[in-house]
C-alpha positions as a printed Julia matrix, in Angstrom:
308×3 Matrix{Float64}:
 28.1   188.9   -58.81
 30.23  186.85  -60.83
 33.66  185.96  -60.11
 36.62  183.73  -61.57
 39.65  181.8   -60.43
 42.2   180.92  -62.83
 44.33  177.9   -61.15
 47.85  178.26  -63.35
 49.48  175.26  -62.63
 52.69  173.07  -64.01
 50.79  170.58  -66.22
 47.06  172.09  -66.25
 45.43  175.55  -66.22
 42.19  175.74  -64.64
 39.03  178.42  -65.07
 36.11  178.56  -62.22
 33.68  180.78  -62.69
 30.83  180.68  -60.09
 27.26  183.24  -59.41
 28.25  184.56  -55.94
 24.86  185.91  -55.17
 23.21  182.58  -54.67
 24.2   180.24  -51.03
 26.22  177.76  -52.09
 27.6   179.48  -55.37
 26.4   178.34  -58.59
 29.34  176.96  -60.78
 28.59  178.59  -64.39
 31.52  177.3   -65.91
 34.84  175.08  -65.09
 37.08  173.95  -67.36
 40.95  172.29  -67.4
 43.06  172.39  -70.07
 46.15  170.38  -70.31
 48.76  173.19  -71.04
 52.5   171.04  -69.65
 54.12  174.38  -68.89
 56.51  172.78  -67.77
 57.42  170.77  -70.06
 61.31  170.13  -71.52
 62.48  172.69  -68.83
 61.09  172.14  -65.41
 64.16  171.22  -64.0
 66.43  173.77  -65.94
 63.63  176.51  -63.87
 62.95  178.21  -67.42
 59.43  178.22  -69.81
 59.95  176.71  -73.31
 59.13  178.65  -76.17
 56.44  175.96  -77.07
 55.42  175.68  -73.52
 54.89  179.3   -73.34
 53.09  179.74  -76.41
 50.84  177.03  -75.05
 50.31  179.16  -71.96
 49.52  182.03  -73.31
 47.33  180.91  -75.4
 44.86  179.52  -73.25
 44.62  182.3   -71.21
 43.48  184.13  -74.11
 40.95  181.63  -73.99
 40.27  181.8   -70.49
 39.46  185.8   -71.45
 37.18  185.19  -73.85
 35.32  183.23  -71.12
 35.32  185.63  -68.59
 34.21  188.26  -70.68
 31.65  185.76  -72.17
 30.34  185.57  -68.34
 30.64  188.88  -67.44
 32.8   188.37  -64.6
 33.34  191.15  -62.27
 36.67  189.88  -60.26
 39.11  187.64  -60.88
 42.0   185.91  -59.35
 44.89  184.34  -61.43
 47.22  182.35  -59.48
 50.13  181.16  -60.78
 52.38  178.41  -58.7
 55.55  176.0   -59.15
 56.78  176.2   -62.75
 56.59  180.11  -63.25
 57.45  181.16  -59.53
 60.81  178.83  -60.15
 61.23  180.01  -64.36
 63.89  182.58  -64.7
 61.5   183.3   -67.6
 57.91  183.77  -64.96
 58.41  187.31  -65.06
 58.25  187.37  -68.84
 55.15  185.02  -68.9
 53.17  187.1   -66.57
 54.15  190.62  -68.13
 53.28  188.41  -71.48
 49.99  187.45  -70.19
 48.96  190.77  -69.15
 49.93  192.47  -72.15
 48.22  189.93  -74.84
 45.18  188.14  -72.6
 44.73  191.17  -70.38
 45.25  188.84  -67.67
 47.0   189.67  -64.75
 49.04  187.15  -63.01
 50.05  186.72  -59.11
 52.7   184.12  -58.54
 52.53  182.84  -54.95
 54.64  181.36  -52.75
 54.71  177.46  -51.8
 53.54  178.18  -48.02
 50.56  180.18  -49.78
 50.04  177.83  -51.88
 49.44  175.35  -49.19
 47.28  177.61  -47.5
 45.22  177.58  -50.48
 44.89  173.93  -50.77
 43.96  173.71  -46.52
 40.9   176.48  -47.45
 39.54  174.37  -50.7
 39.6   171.05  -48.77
 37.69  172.16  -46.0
 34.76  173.71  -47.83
 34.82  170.3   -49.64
 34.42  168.06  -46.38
 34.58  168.12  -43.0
 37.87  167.59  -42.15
 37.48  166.85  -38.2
 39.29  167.63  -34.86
 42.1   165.56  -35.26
 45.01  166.13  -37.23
 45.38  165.34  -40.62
 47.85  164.96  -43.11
 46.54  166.62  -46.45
 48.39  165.99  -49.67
 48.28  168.12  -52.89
 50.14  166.89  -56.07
 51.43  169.05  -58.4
 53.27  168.69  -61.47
 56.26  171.01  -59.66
 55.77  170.99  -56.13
 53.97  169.06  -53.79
 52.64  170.74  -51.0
 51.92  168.75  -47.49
 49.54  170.19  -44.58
 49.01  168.67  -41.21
 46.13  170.56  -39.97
 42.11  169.54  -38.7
 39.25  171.66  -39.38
 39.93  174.8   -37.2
 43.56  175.11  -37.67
 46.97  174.32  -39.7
 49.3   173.08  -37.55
 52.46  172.68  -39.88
 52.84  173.2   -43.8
 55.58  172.72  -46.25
 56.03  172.68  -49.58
 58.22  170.4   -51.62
 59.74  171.17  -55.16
 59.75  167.57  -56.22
 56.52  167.91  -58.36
 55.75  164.96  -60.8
 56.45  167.06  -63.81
 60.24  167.34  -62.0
 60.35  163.62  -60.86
 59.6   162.63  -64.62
 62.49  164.62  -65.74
 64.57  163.32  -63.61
 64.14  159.35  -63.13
 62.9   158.85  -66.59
 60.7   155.9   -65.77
 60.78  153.34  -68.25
 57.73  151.71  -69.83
 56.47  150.11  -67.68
 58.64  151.29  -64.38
 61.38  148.93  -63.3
 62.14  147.56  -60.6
 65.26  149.79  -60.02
 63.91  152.82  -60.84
 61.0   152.12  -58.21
 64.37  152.12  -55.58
 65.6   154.77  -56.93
 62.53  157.39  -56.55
 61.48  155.69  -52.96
 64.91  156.44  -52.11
 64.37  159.79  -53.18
 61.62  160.11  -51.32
 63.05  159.23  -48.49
 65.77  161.63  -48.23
 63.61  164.38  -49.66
 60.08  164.17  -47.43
 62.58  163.56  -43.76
 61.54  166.85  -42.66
 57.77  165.85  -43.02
 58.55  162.62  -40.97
 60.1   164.36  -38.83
 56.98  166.79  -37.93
 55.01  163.65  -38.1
 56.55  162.22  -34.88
 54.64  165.3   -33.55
 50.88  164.55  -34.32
 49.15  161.04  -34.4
 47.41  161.19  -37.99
 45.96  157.72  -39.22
 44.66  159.52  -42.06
 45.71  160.84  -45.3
 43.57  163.48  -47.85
 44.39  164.25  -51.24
 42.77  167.39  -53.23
 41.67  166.66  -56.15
 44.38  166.07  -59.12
 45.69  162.64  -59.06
 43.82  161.64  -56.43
 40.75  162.26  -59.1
 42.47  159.52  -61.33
 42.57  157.05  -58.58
 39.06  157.46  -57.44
 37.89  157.39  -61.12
 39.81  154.05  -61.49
 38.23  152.77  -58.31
 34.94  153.56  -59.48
 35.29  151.45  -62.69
 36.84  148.48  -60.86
 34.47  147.96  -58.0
 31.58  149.96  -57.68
 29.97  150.01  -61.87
 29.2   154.24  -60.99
 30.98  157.43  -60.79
 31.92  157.68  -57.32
 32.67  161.06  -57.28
 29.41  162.61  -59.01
 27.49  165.41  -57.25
 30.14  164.64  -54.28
 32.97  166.64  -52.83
 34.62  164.53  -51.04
 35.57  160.22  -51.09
 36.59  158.17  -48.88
 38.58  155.21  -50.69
 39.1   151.37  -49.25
 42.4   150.96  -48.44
 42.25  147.82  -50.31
 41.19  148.99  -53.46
 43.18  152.12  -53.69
 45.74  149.02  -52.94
 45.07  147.0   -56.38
 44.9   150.24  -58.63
 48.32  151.14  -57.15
 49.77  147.72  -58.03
 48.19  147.91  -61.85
 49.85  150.91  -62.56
 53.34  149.92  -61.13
 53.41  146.58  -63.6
 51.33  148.47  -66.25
 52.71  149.84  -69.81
 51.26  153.21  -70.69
 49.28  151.22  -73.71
 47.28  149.32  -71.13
 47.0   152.84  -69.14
 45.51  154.07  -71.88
 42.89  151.36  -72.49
 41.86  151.68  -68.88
 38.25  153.59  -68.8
 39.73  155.42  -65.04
 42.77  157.34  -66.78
 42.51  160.63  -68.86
 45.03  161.02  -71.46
 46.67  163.92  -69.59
 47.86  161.42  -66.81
 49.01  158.43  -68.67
 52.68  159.44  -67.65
 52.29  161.2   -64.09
 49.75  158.8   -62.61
 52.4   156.47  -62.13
 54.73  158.37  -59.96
 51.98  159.81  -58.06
 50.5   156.82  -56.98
 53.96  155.73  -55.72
 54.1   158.99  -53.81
 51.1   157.97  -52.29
 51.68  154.38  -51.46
 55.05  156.15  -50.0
 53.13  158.13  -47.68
 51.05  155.63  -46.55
 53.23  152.77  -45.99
 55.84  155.18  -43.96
 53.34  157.28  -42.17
 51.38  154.29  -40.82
 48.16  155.81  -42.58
 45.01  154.22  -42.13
 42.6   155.91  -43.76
 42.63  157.6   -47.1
 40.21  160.02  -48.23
 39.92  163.07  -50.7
 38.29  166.22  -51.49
 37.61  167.38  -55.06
 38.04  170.61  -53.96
 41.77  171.97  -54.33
 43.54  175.44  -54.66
 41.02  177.07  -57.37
 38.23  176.69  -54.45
 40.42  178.16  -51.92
 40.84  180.7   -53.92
 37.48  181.22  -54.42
 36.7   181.32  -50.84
 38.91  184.52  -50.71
 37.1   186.42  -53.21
 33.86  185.67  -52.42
 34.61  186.71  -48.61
 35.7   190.05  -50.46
 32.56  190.3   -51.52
């Protein structure tokens, strides 16, 4: 029994396609495509023209690959930019009629739940509380949950798609504008410190994404391997996550794109989302920083393979 997920994000568009019959699945295909749907218009909450065409375009190609597989059920899940785009409708009706995909657009809290399923079958998340970070290019969801349970989720509409749009970083970031968006941060993630008081958590997990990027820049600088290869799951050194924070603070996006860690896609975003994460981690007196390459596509997946 095949089946598909089809991960419609803000900035990429993912396609999973696994063989349920075997125990663990068998991945048969999985792809990204940099589509930027929300691109020119994320914070105006509307699709642009070229943005949609983009869209719709590769989920034509996405249904050429799941009729290429043969792929008996499908999921296509479509979060931040469309559910917010007084235009989402339009895209999904769009979608349907000219891929023959059909689109569900979730809600944040879903979303998160999502995110909690894919990181657990990645790792083993424990019995204490954790804080578990997903960034998107329009929201960011946060979970506080350990392996049995969520305990508290939110999601926040201050995606790195949005935070571009709005601070305009300069090349490289200055100084101000770093004050500006931890400000920001501040006054927009107090109701997550404020349900923090609540738990002791020492450690932070990020699915997949960014968190990718840094590992992948990690593994360049200090180990000479792919870190992540044949793994699910990472645990970084504080320390080095450190250093690769502070190079792409001071860094242009020329010398971003000469390093080997960075794909092309996240020469603009990486920046922001690394601050994000030094944010978290200063203010939330983390400790330990790990991730799971597992995100809301595998969550996903979880649901339709316990379907059957």
């Amino acid at each position: 029994m095949r089946l598909a997920v089809i991960d419609i994000g803000t900035n990429t568009f993912n396609l999973l396609i696994v063989d349920a019959t075997t125990k663990p699945h068998k991945v048969l295909h999985d792809s990204k495509m940099a589509v930027m749907l929300g691109e020119g218009g994320i914070t105006d909450n509307v699709i642009k023209p070229a943005a949609f065409k983009r869209g719709i375009n590769t989920l034509k190609v996405f249904a050429v690959e799941l009729k290429k597989w043969e792929v008996k059920s499908y999921s296509a899940i479509a979060t931040s930019a469309i559910r917010s785009a007084t235009n989402g409708a339009e895209f999904c009706s769009t979608s349907l009629r000219e891929a023959g995909i059909e689109i569900l657009t979730i809600t944040g809290e879903r979303e998160a739940e999502l995110i909690y399923n894919g990181v657990k079958a990645a790792m083993n998340i424990g019995l204490e509380p954790v804080l578990i970070l997903d960034i998107g290019g329009g929201s960011n969801e946060f979970i506080i949950a350990n392996q049995n349970e969520i305990f508290w989720k939110r999601s926040f509409n201050m995606g790195i798609a949005r935070l571009l749009e709005k601070f305009s970083p300069g090349n490289p970031i200055t100084e101000n504008q770093i004050k500006q968006v931890e400000k920001y941060f501040t006054l927009e993630l107090q109701p997550l410190f404020d349900e923090l008081k609540n738990y002791t958590i020492q450690t932070l997990v990020g699915s997949s994404g960014s968190f990718d990027t840094f590992a992948d820049m990690v593994s360049h600088r200090f180990y000479g391997y792919d870190v992540l290869k044949n793994k699910t799951e990472f645990t970084f050194d504080l320390k080095h996550y450190g250093q690769v924070h502070q190079f792409l603070v001071v860094s242009t996006k020329e010398q971003r794109a000469a390093d080997k860690g960075i794909i092309a896609m996240r020469l603009e975003m990486i920046v922001l989302a690394s601050m994000l994460v030094n944010f978290i981690v200063k203010n939330a007196s983390i400790t330990k920083l790990r991730m799971s390459t597992y995100a809301l596509k595998e969550g996903a997946l979880q649901g339709l393979i316990s379907k059957g």
